[in-house]
Structure formats: structure tokens, C-alpha cells
N, C-alpha and C positions, 0 to 999 in steps of 0.2 A: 413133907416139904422141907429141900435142904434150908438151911440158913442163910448162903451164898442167895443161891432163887429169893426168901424174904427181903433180903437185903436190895434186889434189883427191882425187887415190888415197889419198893419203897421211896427207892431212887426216881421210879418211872413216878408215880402219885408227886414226890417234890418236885422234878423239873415242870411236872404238867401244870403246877399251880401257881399263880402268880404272889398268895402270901407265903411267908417263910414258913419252913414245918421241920422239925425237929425228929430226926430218922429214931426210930425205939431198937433200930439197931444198925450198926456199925463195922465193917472190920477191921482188924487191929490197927492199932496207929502207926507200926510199922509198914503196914500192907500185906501181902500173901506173897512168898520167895515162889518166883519164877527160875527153873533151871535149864536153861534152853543151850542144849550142845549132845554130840556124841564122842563116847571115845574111841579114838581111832586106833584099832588093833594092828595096823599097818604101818607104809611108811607114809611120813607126815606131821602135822602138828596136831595136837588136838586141843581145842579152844572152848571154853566152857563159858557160857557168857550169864550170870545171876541179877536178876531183877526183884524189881517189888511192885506188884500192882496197886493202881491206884484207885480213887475214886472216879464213876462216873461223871463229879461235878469238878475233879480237877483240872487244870487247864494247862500241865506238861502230861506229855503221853507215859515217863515210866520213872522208874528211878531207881539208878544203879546198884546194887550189893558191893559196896567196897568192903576192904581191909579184911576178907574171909580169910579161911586158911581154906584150900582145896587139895583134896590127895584123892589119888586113883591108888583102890587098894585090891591086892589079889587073897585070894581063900587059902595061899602058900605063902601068907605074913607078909607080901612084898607091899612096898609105897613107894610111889610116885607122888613129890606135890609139885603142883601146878602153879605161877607166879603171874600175880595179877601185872600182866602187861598195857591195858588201858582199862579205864574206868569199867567194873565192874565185868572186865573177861580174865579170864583164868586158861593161862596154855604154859603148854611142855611142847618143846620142841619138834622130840622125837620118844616117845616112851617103847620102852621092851617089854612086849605084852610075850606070854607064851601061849602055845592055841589052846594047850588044854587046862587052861587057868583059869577062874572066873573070877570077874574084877566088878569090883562099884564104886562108886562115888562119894567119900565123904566131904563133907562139910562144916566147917566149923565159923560161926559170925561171930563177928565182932561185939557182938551181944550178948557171947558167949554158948549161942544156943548150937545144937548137932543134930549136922541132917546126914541122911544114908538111903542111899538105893539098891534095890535091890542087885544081888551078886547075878551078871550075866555071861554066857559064853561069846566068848570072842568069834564072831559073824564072820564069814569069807564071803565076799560079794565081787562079782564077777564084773571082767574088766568095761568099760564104755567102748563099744563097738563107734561109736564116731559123733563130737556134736555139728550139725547141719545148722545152714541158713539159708530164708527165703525170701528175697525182696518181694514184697506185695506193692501196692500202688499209697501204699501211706508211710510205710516203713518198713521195718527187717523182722521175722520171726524167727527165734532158735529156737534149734530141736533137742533134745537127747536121743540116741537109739542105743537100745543096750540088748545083750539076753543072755538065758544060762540055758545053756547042752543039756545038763543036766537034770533039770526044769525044777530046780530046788528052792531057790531063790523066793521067788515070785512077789514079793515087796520090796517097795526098794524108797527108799527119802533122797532128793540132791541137796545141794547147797551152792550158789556158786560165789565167784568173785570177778567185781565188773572192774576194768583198768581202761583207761582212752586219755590219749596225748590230743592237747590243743596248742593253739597257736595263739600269740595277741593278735589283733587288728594291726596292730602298726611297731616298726621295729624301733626301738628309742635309738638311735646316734648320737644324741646330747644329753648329758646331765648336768645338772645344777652345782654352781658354784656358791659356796654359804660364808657369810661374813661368821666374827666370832660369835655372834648371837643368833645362828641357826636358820639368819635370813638369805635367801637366794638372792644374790647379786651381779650373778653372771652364766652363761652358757658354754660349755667344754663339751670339745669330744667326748665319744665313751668308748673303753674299750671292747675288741671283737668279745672275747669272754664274758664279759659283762652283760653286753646286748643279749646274747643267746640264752644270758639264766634270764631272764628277761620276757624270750620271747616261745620260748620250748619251752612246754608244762604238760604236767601227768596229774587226772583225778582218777580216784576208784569209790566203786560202792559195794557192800555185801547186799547177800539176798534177805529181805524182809518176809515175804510171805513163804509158808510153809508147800512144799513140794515135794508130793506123793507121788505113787505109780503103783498099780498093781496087776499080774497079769491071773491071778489067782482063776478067769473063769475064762479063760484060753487055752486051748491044749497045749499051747507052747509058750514059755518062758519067754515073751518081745515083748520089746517096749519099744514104743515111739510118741514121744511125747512134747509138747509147747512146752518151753524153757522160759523165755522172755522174750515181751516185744519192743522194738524200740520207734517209737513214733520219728518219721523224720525231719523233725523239727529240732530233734533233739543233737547238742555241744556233742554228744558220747560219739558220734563219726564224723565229728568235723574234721578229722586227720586220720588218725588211727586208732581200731578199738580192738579191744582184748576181752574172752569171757575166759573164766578156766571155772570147769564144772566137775562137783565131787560127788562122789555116786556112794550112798549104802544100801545093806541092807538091811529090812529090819526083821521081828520077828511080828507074827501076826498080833501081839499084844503092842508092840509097841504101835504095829501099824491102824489098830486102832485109834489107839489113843492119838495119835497125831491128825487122823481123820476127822474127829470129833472135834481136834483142836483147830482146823483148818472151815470146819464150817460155825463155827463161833467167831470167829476170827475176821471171814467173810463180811459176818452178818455188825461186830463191831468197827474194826480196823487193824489192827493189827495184835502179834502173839504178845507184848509188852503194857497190852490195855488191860482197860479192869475185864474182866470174864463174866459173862450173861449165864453160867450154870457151871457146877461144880463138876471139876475138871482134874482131879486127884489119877496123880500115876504110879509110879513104881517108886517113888522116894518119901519118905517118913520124918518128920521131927520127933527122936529121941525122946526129948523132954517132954513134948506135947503130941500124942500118938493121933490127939482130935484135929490138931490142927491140917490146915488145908495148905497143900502145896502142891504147884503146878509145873510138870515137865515129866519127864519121861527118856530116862539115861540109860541107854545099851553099850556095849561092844562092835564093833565093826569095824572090818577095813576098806578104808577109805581107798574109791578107784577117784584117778582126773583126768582128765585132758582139757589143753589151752587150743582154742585158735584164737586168731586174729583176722579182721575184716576195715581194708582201707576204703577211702571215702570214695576212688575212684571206681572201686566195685560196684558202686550201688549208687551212681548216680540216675538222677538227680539228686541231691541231698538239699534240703529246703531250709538250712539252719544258717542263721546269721544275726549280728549282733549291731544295734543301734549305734553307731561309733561317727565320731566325725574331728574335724581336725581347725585349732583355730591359731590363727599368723598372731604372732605374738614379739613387740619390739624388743631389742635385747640388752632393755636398762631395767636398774632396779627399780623404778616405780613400775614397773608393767610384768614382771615376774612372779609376782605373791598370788598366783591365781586356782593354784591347787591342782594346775595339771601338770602332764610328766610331757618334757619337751621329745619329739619323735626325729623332726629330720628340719635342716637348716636353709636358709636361702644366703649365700654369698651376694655381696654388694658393695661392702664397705671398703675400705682403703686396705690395700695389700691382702684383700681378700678374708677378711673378717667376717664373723657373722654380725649383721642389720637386724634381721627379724627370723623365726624358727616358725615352726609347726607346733603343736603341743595337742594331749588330748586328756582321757580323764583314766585314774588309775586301772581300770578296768579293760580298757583297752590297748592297754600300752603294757603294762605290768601282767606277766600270768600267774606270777604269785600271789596275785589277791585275790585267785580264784583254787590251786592246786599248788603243787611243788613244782621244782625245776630238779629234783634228784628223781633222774632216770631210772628205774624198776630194773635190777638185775636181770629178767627175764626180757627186755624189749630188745626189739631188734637194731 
């Protein structure tokens, strides 16, 4: 019986008991390095993203690997390293893989410890024949459809990345006038520029759960396969939405292990949780050959393709936001109210504003939801 499995015995007997109990075993106090990415032998970036698991009784889901050193190394002495760009991912922009090179993954913590996976062939994976969408009666389902001629392939992992442009409830026309001590004491036009970062905004998300595909016991190399669904409730087509999906392949060890890691994963929550059985893949700690470490690092080139699906395509769309709008006089006793003024009502002498509109940041402001810097790729 592994140690990891004692360990989850252990856990299960504490949470079930209502006195305190005292675990007779533990995993390390840093947690178990999660390595979760592929390198992409193509064009692209490749993104290496390192965690550490946690305890079943912790109450954050993961916690980052910073300040590593990361290098993609070839068996022809070549280095690539990769630069932590946000907390705990590791990417190169574009690395120059050669085909018949084989590359791995080293790792170096801040703790000085060195990991290594093992040395793999650089994967050619065949391009995405098209991603699809289906309005159902609740929301949208994507597809992938992929295949290989050749029928060589036959594994494949995606990944994707979600982008959608929303809108505020209400367009601000007024902004606050501030005495020297930061008090609003009056109401001013705002200008066209202004309003617009304002009121146009972009979110995105990456993919969380693990996606597989295999056509292994098909005579032919196809795939068609559920991507994501999006319930239509949901902000992600209140205007515009963007998927762009990345296609590998793998080899049947990796596509094991990813399998195995997909229904653990199921049964806890997500690849960043603590893990219910020992889940050790192709990477090693140097230092510590016992130790347990979880992910599973190939070669591959990375295929993509982006659509885009507007909100009028797929109407009805059922998403909307609690918002509303309250008349507000335009002195400074009645301005300190914490909302952003939207649009004005004229009455006063020579056409002044009397009294305004105003609402709460959330619906006035799209920045306190996403950016207003528009995605190179939007239309």
C-alpha cells in the first residue's frame, strides 16, 4: 500500500471524526510539485505552469511554484529557459525545437532541489479540421473535430483559451469633480475616450479540467468530441465570445497517465488538488529519486484554431445583471455616495446640471470586472 493512499486513509478517519487526531503521516511540508504543461515543438508559446499540492484539510485549492529556473533541454546540449511570466507559469515565446532532437524538462527550485523528465521525441499532430458549435435549449456546446490520413496519431490532449467582450449596464457621461482632499464636489462632463474605456471590456479564462480523446479502437483516425458548454446564463456571450483551441498529440504513455489523472481529478476537483492515489509520471527529483511527483512532460506540436460566436447568434441569451440607477442632487452634501454618476438631467439656469443619474461600480465601470485593453486578435 503506497504512502500517498495511507496518507488519504488517514485524512478520510480525521475529517470523519469530530475529535482532533493527529495524522502518523504526512506529506512534505512543501507539498508534492505538480508539473502541468506540454512543450510545444511548433509554432507558439509553450507555457509550463508548476504547483504544489496540498492538504485535503487545506482551505486554498493549490499553491504556486515560484522563483524556479525552467530550461527545455535537447540530447544535442541545446537550452531553452523559460521566464516565469505570472505566478508560477514558465513560458518561451517561441522555442526552435529540431524534429529529430529529443527534449526534457529541467527544473531547478528555489530550494534548490532538480527535477527532469524524461528525454521525448518531438510529436507532429495533425492539424484541427474545424471547432463547431451547437445552440441546445440551455446554452451553446463546442466541438473539436480533428483526424489523421495516416491513422498514426490516435491520442490527442486539447487545451483551450476562453476570451468574451462585455459591456457596462450604463455608459458614464459624468465624472466627479474632487476638492483638494479627494472629496467629490461637483459633476463634469466626461470625455468620448474616457467613457468608452469605461464601457467596452474583455475577460478570458484557460482550460481547468484535463481533455483527452482517443480514437485508438476506431479504424480511422476521427475525432469529434464536447469541448465546453456554456450555460446561457452566462456574461461569456453577452456580446462577443472567442474560444481558440490547441490540439496535441500524445504518446500512449503519456495518454495514460493523463487518463488516470482525469479520473482522480473527476472524483476530487480539480489537477491543482491534493491527489487520492499515487500518480508519479515521466519526471524525477534528482536529489530525491523516492520522491513523488506529479505531471507528465512530452514534445508536441501544438495545432489551433479561434472562432468567434456573437450574442445575436444564439439568441435567446438569458444573462443579465441586477443594476439600477438612482437621481442624485448635484451638491456636495449628496455626492459622497460611492456611486459612478452615468448620465445627467438639465434644469438649472443656463442649462446646468440639477440632478444626475448614478449607479454602483459594477455597472457603470467594466473595469472592475476585466480590462478595456482590446486582445490583438479581436475584431
Amino acid at each position: 500500500m503506497s504512502r500517498v493512499f495511507l496518507y488519504i486513509l488517514f485524512l478520510t478517519a480525521f475529517v470523519s471524526c469530530k475529535e482532533k487526531y493527529e495524522l502518523p503521516y504526512s506529506g512534505p511540508a512543501t507539498g508534492y510539485l505538480v508539473v502541468d504543461g506540454i512543450i510545444n515543438g511548433g509554432q507558439g508559446p509553450t507555457n509550463i505552469r508548476l504547483t504544489r499540492t496540498l492538504a485535503l484539510v487545506d482551505t486554498v485549492p493549490f499553491r504556486n511554484e515560484n522563483n524556479a529556473q525552467v530550461f527545455v533541454e535537447g540530447d544535442n546540449n541545446t537550452s531553452f529557459e523559460l521566464n516565469e511570466t505570472q505566478s508560477g507559469v514558465y513560458s518561451h515565446p517561441q522555442l526552435t525545437l529540431e524534429q529529430h532532437v529529443k527534449y526534457r524538462l529541467r527544473i531547478n527550485t528555489s530550494e534548490g532541489k532538480i527535477y527532469l523528465s524524461e528525454y521525448s521525441d518531438n510529436r507532429k499532430t495533425p492539424p484541427i479540421d474545424n471547432i463547431s458549435w451547437e445552440r441546445t435549449g440551455d446554452g451553446v456546446m463546442f466541438f473539436v473535430n480533428t483526424h489523421d490520413a495516416q491513422n498514426n496519431t490516435r491520442f490527442y490532449k486539447w487545451d483551450y483559451e476562453e476570451t468574451w467582450e462585455f459591456r457596462s449596464n450604463y455608459l458614464s457621461t459624468l465624472r466627479y469633480v474632487y476638492d483638494g482632499f479627494g472629496n467629490p464636489i461637483a459633476v463634469t462632463e466626461r470625455d468620448y475616450d474616457e467613457m468608452m474605456k469605461m464601457y467596452y471590456c474583455w475577460q478570458g479564462e484557460t482550460s481547468k479540467n484535463i481533455l483527452i480523446g482517443s480514437s485508438i479502437k476506431l479504424s480511422r483516425d476521427t475525432i469529434h468530441l464536447p469541448v465546453l458548454f456554456i450555460p446561457q446564463e452566462s456574461w461569456k456571450i453577452s456580446a462577443l465570445y472567442s474560444i481558440l483551441v490547441k490540439q496535441y498529440a500524445l504518446s500512449p504513455a503519456a495518454f495514460e497517465f493523463f487518463q488516470r489523472m482525469k479520473k482522480n481529478t473527476e472524483q476530487v476537483g480539480s489537477l491543482f488538488d491534493a491527489q487520492p492515489s499515487e500518480l508519479t509520471g515521466n519526471i524525477q527529483c534528482l536529489d530525491n529519486p523516492a520522491e513523488i511527483v506529479i505531471g507528465f512532460v512530452e514534445v508536441s506540436e501544438a495545432q489551433q484554431q479561434r472562432i468567434f460566436v456573437a450574442r445575436n447568434e444564439v439568441l435567446p441569451w438569458d444573462y443579465r445583471m441586477l443594476c439600477y440607477e438612482e437621481s442624485i442632487l448635484n451638491n456636495p452634501d449628496s455626492l459622497n455616495t460611492g456611486l459612478i454618476p452615468t448620465s445627467m438631467h438639465l434644469g438649472g439656469p443656463f442649462g446646468s446640471i440639477m440632478r444626475f443619474y448614478a449607479s454602483t461600480p459594477l455597472c457603470v465601470d467594466c473595469t472592475t470586472r476585466g480590462t478595456n485593453v482590446k486582445p490583438s486578435f479581436w475584431p
